[in-house]
N, C-alpha and C positions, 0 to 999 in steps of 0.2 A: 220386231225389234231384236235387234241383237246384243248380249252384256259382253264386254271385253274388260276382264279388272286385271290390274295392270297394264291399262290400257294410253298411260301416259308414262309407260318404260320404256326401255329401248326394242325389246321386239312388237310391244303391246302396242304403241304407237306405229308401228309401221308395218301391222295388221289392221288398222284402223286407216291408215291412208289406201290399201288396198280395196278395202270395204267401200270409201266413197269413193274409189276411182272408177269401182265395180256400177257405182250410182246406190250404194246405199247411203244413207242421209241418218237412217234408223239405227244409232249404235249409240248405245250406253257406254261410258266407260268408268267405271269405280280403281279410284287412288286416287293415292296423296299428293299435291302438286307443290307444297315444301315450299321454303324459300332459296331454291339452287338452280332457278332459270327453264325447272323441268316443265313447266307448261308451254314453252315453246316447242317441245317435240309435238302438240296439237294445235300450233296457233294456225296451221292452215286447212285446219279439219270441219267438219259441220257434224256437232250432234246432238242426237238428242239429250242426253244426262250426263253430268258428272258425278258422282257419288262418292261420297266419301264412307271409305270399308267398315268405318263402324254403324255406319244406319244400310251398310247392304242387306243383311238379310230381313227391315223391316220395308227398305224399297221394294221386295222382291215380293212383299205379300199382297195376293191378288194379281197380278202380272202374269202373261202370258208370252213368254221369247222363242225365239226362234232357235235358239240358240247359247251357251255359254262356254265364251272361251275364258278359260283360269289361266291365266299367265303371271296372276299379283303374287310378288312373295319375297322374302327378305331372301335374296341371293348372294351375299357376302361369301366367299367362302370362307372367310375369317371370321364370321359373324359368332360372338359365345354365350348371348342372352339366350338361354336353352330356353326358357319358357315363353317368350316373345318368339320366338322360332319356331316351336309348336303349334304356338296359338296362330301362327299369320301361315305358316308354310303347314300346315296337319290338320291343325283343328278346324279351321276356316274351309277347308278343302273338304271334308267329309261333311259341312252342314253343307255344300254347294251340292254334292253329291249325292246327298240325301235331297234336297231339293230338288233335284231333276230329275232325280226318280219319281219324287211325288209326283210332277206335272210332267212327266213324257218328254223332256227337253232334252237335245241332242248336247254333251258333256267332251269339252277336249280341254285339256286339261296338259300344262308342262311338268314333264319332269325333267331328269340332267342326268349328263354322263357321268356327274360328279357320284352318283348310284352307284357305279361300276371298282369305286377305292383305287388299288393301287394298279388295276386292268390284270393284276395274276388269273383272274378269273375270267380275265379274259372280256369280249365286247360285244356278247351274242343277246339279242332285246327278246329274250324267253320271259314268258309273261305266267310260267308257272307258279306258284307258291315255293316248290322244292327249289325252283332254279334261282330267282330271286332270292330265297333265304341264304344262298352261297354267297353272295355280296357282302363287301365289309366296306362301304362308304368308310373316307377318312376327316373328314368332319361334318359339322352338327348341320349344316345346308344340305350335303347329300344324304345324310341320315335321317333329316325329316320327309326327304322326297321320297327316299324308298320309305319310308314309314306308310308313306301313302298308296305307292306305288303296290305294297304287299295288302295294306286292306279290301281296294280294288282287286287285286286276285285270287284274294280269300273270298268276295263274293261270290264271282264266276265261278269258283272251284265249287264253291255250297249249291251253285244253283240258285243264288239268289236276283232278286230282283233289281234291276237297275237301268241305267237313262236308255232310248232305245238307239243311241249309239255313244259310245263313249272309248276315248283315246288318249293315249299317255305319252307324252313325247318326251323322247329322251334327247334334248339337245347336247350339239358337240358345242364347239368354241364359235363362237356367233360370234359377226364381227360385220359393220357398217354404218350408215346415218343414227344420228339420234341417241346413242350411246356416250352423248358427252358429259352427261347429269352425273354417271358412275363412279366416277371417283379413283380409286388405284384397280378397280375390276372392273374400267373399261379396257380394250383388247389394247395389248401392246402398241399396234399399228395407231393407232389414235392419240396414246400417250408421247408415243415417239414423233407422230407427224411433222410438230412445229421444228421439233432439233431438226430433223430428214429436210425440211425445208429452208432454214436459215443453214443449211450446211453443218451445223454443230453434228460432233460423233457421236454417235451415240452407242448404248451399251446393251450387251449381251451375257446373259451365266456360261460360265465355262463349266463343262462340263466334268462331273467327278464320278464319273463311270468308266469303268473302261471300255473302249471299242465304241464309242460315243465321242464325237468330235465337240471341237465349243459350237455352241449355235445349233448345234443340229440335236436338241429334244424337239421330239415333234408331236404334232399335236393334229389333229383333225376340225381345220380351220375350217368353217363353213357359211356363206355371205347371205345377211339376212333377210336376202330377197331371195332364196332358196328354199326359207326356214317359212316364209310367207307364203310361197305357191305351193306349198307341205299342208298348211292350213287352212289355204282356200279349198286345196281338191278337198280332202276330207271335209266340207262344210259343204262339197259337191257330191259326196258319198254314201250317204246317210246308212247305206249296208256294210260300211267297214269302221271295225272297233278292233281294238288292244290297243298293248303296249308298241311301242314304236321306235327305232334308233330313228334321227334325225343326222347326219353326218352326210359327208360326199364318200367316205370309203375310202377316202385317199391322206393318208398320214402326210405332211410335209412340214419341215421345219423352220423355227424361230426367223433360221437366217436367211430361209426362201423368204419369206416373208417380207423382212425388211428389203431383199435385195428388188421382190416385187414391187415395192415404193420408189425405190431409186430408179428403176426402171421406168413408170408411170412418168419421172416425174424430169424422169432424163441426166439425170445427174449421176457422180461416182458415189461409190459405197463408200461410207465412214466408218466403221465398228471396231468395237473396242469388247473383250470379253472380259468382265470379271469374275471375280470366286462368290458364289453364291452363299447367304447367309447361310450359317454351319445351321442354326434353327428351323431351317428349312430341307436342308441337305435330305434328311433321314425318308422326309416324307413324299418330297419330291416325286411328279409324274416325270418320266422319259418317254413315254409314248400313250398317246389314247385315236384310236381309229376303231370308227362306226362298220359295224355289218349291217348291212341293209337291205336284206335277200325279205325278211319278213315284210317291211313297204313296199318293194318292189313286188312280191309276189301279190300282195294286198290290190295292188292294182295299176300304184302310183308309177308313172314314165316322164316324168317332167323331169328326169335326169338334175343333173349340179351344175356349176361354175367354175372352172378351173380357177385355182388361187391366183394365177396373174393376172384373168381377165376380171375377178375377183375386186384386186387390189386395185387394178387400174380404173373401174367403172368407181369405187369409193372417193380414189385419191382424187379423180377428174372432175367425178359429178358430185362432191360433196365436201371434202378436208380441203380443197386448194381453192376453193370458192370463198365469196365472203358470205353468203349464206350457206353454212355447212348445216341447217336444216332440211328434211325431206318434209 
């Protein structure tokens, strides 16, 4: 059996449609299924359990898995209940890890790019203690993640004992099916769909940088059928562990993006740039792109998706449908 918690999110569900497409039938999944339509992201799944996060770690006792993937965790990046954000994104992660240490259970585990702050330090997935302590996350979602992310590398560095393989993924800007539970941190392209479709214009931040056009921050958009053959190989590798960037490498921006929908969808561009809230200004990312020489040298060749072919396998096989379920 295999545990997927958050496994009725947007990536966790559609690591679990891979699972039974593979013919596995044997997958747990722990989360919350809410009253916001989120259990349609498994209505066409078959598993074994659903678990709810507060009786996970007495489901766990006595059990033998195959595996756990940790994907559950409060990803807002707005999010400012500090001790609810510990407790589900920190504390919750280090009894899994301690778990799977006890029984020998292979441990992959997400983190985010959001680790990386404002990228001055740049986007290199060094899994040292020294190199990690250089990071200054800029809020309380990526600061629980490297919270975790530095425990994990404090053990390795001690030499301590831990799962006999275990992996940390740092994802970029994930973006495809099943992301529609989200709320204002589903990916733009999503939120914008409907206007891009009824022809409504739609809007973009103008940019308040210099040497930075409107539309063009960019960001390393990556489709999460990319972020899922990431996860299958490593559940195929059981000799490769660390930390991990998850990204295609290739930074492109806002307004590719959108024009990549117009595109798909045949129609001309509408866009309108406004001035971006001054509350935000200060903090504001203009650029985040993945190195990814560490996965790749790890073993992993299943390459990425260019963001048009991207945008267009989403907008075709899933936003323009009437079941925009996977």
């Amino acid at each position: 059996m295999l545990l997927v918690t958050g496994g009725a999110g947007f990536i966790g569900s559609n690591v679990v449609a891979a699972l039974n497409d593979a013919g596995r039938a044997d997958v747990a999944v722990c989360d919350f299924l809410g009253h916001d339509c989120k259990w349609k992201n498994l209505a066409k799944r078959q598993l074994a359990d659903i678990v709810p996060p507060a009786e996970l770690m007495g489901w766990l006792r006595g059990r033998k898995l195959d595996a756990v993937i940790h994907l559950g965790a409060i990803s807002e990046t707005t999010a400012t209940d500090g001790d609810l954000v510990i407790e589900t994104n920190f504390r919750l992660s280090m009894r899994l890890l301690d778990w799977c240490t006890a029984h020998a259970t292979p441990f992959i585990y997400a983190s985010s790019a959001s680790t990386y702050g404002d990228g001055t330090q740049g986007f290199r997935d060094e899994q040292s203690v020294a190199a990690l302590k250089t990071l200054q996350p800029m809020n309380l979602y990526g600061w629980s993640k490297h919270l975790f992310d530095l425990a994990v590398a404090q053990r390795v560095a001690r030499g301590e004992r831990l799962p006999p393989q275990w992996a940390g993924l740092k994802f970029f800007n994930v973006f495809g099916p099943n992301e529609y539970h989200k709320g204002t941190m589903m990916s733009v392209l999503t939120r914008r769909f409907d206007d891009i479709k009824a022809g409504r214009g739609i809007q973009l931040f103008k940019s308040h940088r210099d040497g930075i056009a409107d539309g063009d921050q960019r960001r390393d958009f990556i489709y999460v059928d990319d972020v899922v053959r990431v996860l299958v190989w490593l559940l195929a590798s059981p000799a490769v562990s660390g930390i991990f960037n998850v990204g295609t490498g290739q930074a492109r921006s806002f307004k590719d993006l959108m024009l990549a929908a117009y595109a798909a969808l045949g129609t001309a561009p509408n866009i309108d740039y406004i001035d971006m809230p001054e509350q935000i200004r200060g903090s504001y990312q203009y650029f985040t792109q993945s190195e990814g020489d560490r996965l790749r040298s790890a073993g992993y060749n299943g390459g990425f998706t260019s963001l048009e072919d991207s945008v267009d396998a989403y907008v075709k096989g899933f936003l323009d449908q009437p079941d925009r379920f996977r």
